[in-house]
C-alpha positions as a LaTeX table, in Angstrom:
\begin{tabular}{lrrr}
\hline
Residue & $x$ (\AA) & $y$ (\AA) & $z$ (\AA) \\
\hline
Unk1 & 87.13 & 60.11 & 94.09 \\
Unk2 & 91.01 & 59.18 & 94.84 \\
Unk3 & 91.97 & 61.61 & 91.99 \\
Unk4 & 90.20 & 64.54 & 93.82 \\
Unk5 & 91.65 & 64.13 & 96.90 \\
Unk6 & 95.47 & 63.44 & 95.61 \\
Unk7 & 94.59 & 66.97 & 93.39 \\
Unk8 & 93.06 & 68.63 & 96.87 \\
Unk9 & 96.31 & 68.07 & 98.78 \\
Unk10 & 98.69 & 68.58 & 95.85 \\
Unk11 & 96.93 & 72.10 & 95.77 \\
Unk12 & 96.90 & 72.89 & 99.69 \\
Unk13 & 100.44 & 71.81 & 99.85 \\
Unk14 & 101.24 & 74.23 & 97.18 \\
Unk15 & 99.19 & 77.36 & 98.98 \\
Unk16 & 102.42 & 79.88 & 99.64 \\
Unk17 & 104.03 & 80.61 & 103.04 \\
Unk18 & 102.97 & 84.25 & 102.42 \\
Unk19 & 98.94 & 83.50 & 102.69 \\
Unk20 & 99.52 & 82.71 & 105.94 \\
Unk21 & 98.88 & 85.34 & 108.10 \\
Unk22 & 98.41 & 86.11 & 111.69 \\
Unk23 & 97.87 & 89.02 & 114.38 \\
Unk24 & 99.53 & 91.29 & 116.58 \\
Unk25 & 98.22 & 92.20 & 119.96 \\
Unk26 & 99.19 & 94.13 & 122.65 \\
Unk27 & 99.49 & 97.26 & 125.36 \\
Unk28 & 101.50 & 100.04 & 125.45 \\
Unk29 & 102.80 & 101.55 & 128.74 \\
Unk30 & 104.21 & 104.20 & 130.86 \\
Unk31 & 107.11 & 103.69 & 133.07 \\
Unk32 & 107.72 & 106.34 & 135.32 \\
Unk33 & 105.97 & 110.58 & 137.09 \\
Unk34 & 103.32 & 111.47 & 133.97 \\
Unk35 & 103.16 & 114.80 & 133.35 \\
Unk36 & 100.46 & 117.09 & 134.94 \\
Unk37 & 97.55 & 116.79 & 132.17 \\
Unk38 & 96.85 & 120.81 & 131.26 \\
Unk39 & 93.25 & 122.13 & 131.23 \\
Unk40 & 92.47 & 123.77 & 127.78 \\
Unk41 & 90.40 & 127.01 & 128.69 \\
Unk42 & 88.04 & 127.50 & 125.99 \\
Unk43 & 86.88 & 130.69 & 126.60 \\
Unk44 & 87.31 & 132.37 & 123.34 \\
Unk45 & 84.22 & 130.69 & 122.21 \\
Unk46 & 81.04 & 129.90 & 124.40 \\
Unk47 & 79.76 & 127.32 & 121.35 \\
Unk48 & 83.19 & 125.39 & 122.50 \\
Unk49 & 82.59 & 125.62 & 126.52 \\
Unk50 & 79.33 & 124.92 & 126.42 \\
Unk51 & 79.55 & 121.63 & 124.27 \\
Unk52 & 81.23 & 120.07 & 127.72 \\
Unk53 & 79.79 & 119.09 & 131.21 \\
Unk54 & 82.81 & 118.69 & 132.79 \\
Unk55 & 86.79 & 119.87 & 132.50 \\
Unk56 & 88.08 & 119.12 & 129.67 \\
Unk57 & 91.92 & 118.45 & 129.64 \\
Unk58 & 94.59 & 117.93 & 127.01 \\
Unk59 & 94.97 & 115.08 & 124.90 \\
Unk60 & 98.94 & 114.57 & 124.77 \\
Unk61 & 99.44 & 112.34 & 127.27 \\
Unk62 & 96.35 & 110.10 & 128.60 \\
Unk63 & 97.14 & 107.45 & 130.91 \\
Unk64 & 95.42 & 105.28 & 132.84 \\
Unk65 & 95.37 & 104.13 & 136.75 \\
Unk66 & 97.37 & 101.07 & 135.86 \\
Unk67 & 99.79 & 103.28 & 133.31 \\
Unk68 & 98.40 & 102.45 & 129.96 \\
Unk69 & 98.74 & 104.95 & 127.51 \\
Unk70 & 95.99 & 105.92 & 125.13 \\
Unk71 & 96.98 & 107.23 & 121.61 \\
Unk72 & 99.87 & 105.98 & 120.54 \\
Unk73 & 100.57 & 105.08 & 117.19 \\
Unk74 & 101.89 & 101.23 & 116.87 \\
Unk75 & 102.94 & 100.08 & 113.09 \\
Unk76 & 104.99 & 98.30 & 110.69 \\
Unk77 & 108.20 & 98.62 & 108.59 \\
Unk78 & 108.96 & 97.08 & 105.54 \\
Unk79 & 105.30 & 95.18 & 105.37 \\
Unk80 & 104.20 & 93.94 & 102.15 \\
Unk81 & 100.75 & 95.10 & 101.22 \\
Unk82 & 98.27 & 93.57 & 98.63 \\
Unk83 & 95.25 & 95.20 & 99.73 \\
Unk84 & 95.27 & 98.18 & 97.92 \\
Unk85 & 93.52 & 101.80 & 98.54 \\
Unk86 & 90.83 & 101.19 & 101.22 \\
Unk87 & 87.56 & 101.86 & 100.05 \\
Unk88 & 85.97 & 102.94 & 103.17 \\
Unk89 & 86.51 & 106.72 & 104.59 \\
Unk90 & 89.20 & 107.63 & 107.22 \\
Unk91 & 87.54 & 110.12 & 109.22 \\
Unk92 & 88.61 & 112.74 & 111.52 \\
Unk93 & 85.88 & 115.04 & 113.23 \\
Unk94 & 85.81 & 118.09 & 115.25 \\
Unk95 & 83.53 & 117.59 & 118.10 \\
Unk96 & 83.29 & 119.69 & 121.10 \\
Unk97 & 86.33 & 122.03 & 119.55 \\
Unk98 & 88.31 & 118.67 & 119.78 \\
Unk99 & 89.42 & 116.79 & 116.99 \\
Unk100 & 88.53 & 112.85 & 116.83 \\
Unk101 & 90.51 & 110.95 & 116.65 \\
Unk102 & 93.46 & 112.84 & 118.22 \\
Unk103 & 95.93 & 110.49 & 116.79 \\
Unk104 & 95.29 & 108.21 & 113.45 \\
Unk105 & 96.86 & 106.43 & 110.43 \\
Unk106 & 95.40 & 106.59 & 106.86 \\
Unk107 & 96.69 & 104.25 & 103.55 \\
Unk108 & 98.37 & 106.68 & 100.76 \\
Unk109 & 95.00 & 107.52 & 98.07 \\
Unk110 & 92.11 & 107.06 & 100.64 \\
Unk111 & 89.92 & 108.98 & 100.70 \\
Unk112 & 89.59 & 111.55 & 104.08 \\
Unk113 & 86.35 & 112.90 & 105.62 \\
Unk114 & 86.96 & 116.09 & 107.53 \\
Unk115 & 83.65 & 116.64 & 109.61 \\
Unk116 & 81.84 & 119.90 & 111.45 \\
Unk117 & 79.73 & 118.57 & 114.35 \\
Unk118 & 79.58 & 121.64 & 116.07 \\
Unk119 & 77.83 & 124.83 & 115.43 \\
Unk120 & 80.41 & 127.08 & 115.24 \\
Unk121 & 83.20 & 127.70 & 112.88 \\
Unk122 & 86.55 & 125.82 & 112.13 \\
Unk123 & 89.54 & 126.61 & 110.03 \\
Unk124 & 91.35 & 123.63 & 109.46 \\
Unk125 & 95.30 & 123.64 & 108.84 \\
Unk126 & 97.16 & 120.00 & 107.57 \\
Unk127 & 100.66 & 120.88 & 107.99 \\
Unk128 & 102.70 & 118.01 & 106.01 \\
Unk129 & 105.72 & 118.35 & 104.50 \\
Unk130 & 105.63 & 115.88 & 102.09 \\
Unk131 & 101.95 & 115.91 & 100.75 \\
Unk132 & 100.25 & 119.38 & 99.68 \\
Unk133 & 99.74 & 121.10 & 102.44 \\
Unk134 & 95.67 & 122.39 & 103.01 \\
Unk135 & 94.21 & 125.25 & 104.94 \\
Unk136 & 90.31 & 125.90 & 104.59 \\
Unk137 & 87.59 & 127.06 & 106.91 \\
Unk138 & 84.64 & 125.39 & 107.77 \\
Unk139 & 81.46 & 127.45 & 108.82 \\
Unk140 & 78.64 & 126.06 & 111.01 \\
Unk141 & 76.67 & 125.16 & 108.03 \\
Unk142 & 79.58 & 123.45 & 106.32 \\
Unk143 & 80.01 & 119.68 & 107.81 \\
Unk144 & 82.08 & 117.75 & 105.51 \\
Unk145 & 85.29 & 118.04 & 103.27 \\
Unk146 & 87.43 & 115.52 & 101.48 \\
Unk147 & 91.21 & 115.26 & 101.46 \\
Unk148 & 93.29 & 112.66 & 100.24 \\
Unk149 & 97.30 & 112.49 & 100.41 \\
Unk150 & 98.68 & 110.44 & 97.62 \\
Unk151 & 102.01 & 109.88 & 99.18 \\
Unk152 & 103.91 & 108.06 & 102.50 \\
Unk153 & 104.75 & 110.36 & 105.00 \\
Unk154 & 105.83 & 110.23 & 108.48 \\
Unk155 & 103.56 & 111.92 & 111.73 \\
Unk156 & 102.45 & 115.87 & 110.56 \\
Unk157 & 100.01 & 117.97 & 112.48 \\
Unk158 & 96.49 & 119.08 & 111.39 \\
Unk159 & 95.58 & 122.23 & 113.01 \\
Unk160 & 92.84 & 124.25 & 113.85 \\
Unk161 & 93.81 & 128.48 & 113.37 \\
Unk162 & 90.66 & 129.94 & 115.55 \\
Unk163 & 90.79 & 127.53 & 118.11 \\
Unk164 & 94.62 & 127.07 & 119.16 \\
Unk165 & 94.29 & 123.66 & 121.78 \\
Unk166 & 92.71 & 122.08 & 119.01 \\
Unk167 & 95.48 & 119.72 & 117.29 \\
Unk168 & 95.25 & 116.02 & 115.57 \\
Unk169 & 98.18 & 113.95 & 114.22 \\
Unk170 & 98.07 & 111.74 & 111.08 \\
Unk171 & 100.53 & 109.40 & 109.40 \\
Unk172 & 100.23 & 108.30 & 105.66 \\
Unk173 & 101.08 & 104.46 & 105.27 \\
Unk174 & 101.64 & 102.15 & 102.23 \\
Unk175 & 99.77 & 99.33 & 104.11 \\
Unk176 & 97.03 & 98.76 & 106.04 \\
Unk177 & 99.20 & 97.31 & 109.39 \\
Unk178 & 98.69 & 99.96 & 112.05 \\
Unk179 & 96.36 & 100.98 & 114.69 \\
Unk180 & 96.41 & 103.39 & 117.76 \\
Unk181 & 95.99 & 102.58 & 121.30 \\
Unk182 & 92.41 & 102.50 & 123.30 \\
Unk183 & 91.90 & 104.30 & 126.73 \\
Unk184 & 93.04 & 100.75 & 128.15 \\
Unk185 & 96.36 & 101.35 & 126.01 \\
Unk186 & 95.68 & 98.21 & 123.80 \\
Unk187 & 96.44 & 98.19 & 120.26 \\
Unk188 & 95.74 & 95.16 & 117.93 \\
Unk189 & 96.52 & 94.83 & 114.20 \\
Unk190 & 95.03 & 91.65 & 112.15 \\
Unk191 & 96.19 & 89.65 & 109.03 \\
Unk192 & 99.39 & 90.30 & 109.00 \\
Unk193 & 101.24 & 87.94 & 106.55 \\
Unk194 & 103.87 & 85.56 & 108.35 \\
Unk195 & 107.38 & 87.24 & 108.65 \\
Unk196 & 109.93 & 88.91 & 110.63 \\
Unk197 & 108.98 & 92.83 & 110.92 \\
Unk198 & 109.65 & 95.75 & 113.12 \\
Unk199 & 107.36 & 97.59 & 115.06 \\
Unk200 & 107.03 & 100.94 & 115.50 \\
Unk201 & 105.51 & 102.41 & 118.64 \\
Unk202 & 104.67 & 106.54 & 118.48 \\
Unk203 & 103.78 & 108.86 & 120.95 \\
Unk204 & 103.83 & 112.75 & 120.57 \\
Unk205 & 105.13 & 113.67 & 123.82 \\
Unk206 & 108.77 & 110.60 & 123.42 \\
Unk207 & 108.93 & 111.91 & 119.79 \\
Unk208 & 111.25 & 113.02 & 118.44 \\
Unk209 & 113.10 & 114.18 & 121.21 \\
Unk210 & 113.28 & 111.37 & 123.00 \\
Unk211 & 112.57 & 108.67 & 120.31 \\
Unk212 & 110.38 & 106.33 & 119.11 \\
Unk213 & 110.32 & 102.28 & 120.70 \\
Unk214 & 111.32 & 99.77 & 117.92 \\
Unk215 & 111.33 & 96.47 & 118.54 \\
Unk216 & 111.72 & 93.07 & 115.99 \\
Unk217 & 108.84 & 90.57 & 116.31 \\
Unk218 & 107.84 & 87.20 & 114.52 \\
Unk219 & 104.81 & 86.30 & 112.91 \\
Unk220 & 103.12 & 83.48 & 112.39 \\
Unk221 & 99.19 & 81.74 & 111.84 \\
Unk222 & 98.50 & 82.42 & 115.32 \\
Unk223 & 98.38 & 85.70 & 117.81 \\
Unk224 & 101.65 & 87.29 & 118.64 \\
Unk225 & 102.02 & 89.42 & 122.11 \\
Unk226 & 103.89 & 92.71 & 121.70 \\
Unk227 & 103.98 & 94.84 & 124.92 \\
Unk228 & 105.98 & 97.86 & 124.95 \\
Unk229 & 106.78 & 100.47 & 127.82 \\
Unk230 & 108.00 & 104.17 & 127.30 \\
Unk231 & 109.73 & 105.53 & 130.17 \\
Unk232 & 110.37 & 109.00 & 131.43 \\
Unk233 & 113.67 & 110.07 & 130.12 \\
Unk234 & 116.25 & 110.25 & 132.93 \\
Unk235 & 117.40 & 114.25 & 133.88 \\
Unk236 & 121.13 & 114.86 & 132.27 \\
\hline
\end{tabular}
């Protein structure tokens, strides 16, 4: 019995700094007048207007009473990743003449469902630079295509050519340490393995005109806080 324990602590002292691994939590804000959200008019197609009861408005900039921005792409740099191609989906709908998600991230070699839940027709446009670039339509009676894109590449647009408001933005990681903000602008990213990194916040309206906001952060076995606050660039 003495043997087995002196072996069972021999072993756990031996377990690697780099299986520890902890989280990253946090909200993203907006300092400063938002800009007037636009009303898409969706007129060119009654199967679009009539999906909606109410306004609908668009999706660049969403922000809440308390100035918490909603889709805004928070990641990593120079992450290690053992996890490998994900085997589940990514997905990104169109729904309403909207796509869903608006924003998202995707690991290089997973595999990408491009759904039709509306009854009309779609033509969508993935405009990356780095990847193969894709443009197919998608009648009524088509609701699914796959896509993959086999290498890293920073934010591109995916587009759809009938209905012009409609626009989604994907980046293609080598890790699985991202996520994009809620309606509450909170963002969390989980099992990150212990180290010094720096984050990445994205938002389509700051970049790249204005920027991105980086900022270093430590982590460790238990939750790290990282808020972050874009602010209206000053008038030269």
């Amino acid at each position: 019995p003495k043997m087995r324990r002196v072996i069972g602590l021999t072993l756990l002292a031996a377990i690697p700094l780099t299986l520890i691994a902890g989280d990253l939590v946090g909200t993203i804000t907006y300092e400063g007048k938002p800009p007037k959200r636009k009303k898409l008019r969706m007129d060119s197609d009654p199967i679009c207007g009539a999906s909606h009861q109410e306004a609908v408005f668009n999706e660049s900039f969403i922000l809440d009473e308390k100035g918490n921005l909603a889709n805004v792409l928070v990641y990593l740099k120079g992450v290690k990743y053992e996890g490998g191609t994900p085997e589940d989906s990514a997905v990104l709908d169109q729904r309403g003449c909207m796509y869903v998600p608006h924003v998202s991230g995707v690991v290089a070699g997973q595999e990408v469902k491009i759904l039709n839940s509306d009854a009309t027709m779609h033509n969508i446009h993935g405009l990356p630079k780095v990847n193969k670039e894709f443009n197919f339509g998608m009648p009524k009676t088509v609701k699914q295509k796959l896509v993959t894109f086999d290498k890293v590449e920073d934010v591109f647009v995916v587009k759809c050519d009938v209905h012009p408001w409609m626009k989604s933005y994907v980046q293609v990681f080598d890790h699985g340490y991202f996520a994009v903000t809620d309606i509450f602008g909170k963002y969390s990213i989980s099992g990150i393995p212990a180290g010094e990194y720096e984050v990445v916040a994205w938002q389509e309206k700051f970049s790249p005109r204005y920027g991105i906001l980086q900022e270093t952060v430590v982590i460790g076995e238990d939750s790290t806080e990282l808020n972050l606050t874009f602010k209206r660039p000053e008038k030269k």
